[in-house]
N, C-alpha and C positions, 0 to 999 in steps of 0.2 A: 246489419252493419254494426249496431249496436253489441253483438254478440261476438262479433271477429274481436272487436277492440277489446270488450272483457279479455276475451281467451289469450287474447297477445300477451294484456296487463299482467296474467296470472300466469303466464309462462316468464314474462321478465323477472315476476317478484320470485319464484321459486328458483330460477337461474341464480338470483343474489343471494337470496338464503342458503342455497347450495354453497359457492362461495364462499359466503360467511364462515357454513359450519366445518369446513375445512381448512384450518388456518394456515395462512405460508410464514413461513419462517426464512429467513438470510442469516448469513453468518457475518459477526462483524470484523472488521478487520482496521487495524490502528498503525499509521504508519509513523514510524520517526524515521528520516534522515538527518546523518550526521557525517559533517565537513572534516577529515583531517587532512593536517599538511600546509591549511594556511593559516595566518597568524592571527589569534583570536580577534575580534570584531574588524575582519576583513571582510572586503566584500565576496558575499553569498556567488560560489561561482556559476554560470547561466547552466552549464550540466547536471546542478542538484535540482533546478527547478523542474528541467528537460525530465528528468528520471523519474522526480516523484509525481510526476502528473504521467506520464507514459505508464509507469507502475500502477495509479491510482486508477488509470481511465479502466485498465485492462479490468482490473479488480470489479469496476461497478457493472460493468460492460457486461460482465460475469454474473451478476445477480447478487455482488456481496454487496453489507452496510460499510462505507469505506469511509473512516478517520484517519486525520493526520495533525502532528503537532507541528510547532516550527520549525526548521532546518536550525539544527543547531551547530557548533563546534567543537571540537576537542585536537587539542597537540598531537597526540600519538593515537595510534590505532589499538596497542596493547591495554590501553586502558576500556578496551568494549568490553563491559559485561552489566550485567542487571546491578548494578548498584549506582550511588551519583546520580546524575540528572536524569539516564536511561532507566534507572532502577525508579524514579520517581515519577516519568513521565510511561513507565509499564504500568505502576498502580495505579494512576491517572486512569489508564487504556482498560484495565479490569475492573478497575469502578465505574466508569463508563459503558460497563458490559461487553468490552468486545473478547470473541473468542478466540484469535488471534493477533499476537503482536507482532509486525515487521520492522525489522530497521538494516536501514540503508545505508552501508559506509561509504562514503562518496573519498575514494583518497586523490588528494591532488599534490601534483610535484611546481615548484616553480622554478620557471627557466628562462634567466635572463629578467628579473621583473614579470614575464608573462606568466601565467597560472594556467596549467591543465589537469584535466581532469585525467587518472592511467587508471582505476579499476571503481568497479562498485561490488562491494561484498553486503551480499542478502542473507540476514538469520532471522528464520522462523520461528516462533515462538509459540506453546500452547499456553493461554491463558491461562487454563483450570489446573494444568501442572505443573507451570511455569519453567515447563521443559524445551529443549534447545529441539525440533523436530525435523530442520532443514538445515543449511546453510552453504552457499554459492557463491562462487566473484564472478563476475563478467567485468569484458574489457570496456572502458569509457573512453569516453572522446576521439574514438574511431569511425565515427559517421565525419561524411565530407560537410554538410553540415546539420541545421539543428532536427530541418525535417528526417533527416537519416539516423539520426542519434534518438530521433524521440522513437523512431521504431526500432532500435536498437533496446531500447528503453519496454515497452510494448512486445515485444519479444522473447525477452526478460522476464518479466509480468506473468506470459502463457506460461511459461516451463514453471513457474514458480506457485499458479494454481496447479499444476498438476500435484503438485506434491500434499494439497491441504485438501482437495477434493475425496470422499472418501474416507474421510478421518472421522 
């Protein structure tokens, strides 16, 4: 009896040390979305949340290290590019280590006082080259409601690792 239990012990420890000596690695991934269309320190609309956790889940789900800053704002959409807050919260993202940066443009139209959500445009970003390596709209706030829109969101996400898989 005494002998089984050694052999077990010493089958576990070299199970772990195996382990060990092959390290895993994840890739990280940093997400910013960002709000245009409604009017600075407005309220956050419920579809940037819906998106960035639909986008984030798929991401972890996936085996990436998955970062994110706060949902932020901006007036227009022509002003997307790495510099300004995006520019500073990218070198936040590669100081951080990660090897991907995503950001999410969440654009919303309001109509009537009501606020919706009509597209979200994805750009990919390689960390080490700081190059543009993807970029996508899909349509928003076309789900009837939020559980429809978060797999809308989730769906989104899949098509969007495909593109960094392999790189």
């Amino acid at each position: 009896m005494f002998h089984t239990r050694s052999c077990k012990r010493l089958s576990i420890i070299a199970v772990l040390i195996a382990l060990l000596a092959f390290p895993a690695s994840a890739s990280t991934v940093s997400f910013l979305l960002v709000e245009t269309g409604i009017s600075e320190g407005g309220v956050n609309g419920q579809h940037s949340r819906l998106w960035e956790s639909g986008l984030m889940s798929v991401f972890f789900d996936s085996g990436f290290i998955v970062t994110s800053s706060p949902i932020t704002q901006m007036q227009t959409r022509s002003a997307m590019d790495l510099s300004g807050e995006i520019g500073e919260t990218f070198n936040e993202a590669i100081n951080g280590g990660a090897d991907y940066f995503i950001v999410g443009i969440i654009e919303y139209n309001v109509y009537g006082g009501r606020v919706a959500a009509q597209r979200v445009s994805v750009q990919i970003y390689d960390s080490n080259s700081r190059q543009l390596i993807y970029e996508q709209s899909f349509p928003a706030g076309t789900g009837r409601n939020e559980n429809e829109e978060f797999a809308l969101a989730k769906s989104a996400g899949r098509l969007i690792i495909s593109h960094i898989r392999g790189r």
